[in-house]
N, C-alpha and C positions, 0 to 999 in steps of 0.2 A: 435541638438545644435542651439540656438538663431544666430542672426549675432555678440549680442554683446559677447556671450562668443567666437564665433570664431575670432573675432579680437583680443581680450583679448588675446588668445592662442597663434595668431597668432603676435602680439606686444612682446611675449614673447619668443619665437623661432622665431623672422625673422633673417635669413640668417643663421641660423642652419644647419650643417649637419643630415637629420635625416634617419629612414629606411622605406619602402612602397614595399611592393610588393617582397619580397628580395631584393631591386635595394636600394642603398646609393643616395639621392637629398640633395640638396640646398633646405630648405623653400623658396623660394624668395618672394609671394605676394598671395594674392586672388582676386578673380574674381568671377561673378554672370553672369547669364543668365537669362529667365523669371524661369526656372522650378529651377534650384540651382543656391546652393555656391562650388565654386570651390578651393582649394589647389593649388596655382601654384609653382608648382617645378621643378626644372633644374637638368639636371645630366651630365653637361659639355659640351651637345653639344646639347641635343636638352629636350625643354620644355615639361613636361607633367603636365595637368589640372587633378586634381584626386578630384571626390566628397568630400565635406567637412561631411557627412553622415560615410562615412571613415576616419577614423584616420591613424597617421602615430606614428613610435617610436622614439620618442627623444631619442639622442646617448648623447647628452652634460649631462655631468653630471651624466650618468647611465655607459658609461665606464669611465677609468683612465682617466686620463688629457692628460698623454703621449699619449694612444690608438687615444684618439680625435685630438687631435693637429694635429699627423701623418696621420688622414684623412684630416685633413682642408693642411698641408703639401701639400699633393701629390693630392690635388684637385687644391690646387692654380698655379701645375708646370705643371697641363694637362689640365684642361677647359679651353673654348675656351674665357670664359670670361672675365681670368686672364690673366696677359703681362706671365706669368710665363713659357707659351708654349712656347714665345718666346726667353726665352733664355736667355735674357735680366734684367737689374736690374733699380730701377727707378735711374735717371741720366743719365746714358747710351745714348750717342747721340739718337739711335736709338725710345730711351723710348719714349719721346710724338710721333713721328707718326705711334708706333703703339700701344698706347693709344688712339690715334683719331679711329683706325681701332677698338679698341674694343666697343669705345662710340659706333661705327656705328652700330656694330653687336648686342651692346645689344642693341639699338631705332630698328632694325630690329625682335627681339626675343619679344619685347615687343607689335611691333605693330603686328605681327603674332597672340596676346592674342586678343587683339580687333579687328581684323581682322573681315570686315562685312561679315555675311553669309549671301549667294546670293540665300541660296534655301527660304531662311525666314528669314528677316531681326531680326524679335524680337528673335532670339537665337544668335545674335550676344552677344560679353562676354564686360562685362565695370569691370574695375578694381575698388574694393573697398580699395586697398590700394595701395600706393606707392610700386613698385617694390624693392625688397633691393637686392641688386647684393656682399655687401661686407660679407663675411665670419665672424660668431659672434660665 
């Protein structure tokens, strides 16, 4: 795949639930190194970079609306992402500071992706796209 059909792709499912490996992620962004392109996807608690050489299956659209929805549901009430673990609804006294707690942890999740490698700097990862964190 080119970089520009993977962005294309990837412009078209960000923040998509989709399937990889048996395991349900979040599309959230891509990322390069010198040797690839990378997939970066979330599965509510912790980030995994998967070759963009690999595909993943779009769930949007190939199941019911209901089946889908009820995934993006019951991701937004258990990722660590979403306030939803918390309990909590937006308004909720509690809601902005632990929406501060999520900004943190996702600038945490994202800088984990560029995060310098110390055994050889040029395999450190630079994001080619904005990160998307909200559910589509």
């Amino acid at each position: 795949m080119s970089l520009k059909s993977i962005k294309e792709k990837f412009e078209t499912h960000k923040g998509e639930m989709v399937l990889m490996s048996n395991k349900v992620y979040q599309l959230i962004g891509i990322c390069e190194d010198v040797e690839d392109l990378y997939w970066v996807l979330y599965d509510g608690r912790k980030l995994k970079l998967s070759t963009c050489v690999g595909g993943f299956a779009i769930l949007k659209n190939k199941l019911d609306d209901k089946d889908y929805n009820e995934l993006v549901r019951i991701a937004k009430l258990n990722w660590y992402s979403s306030y939803g673990i918390y309990g909590i609804k937006e308004g909720d006294f509690e809601y902005y500071s632990v929406m501060k707690e999520i900004t943190q942890n996702r600038k945490n999740l994202e800088d984990e992706i560029v995060k310098p490698c110390e055994s050889d700097p040029k395999y450190t990862n630079k994001l080619i796209a904005d990160i998307v964190w909200d559910f589509n």
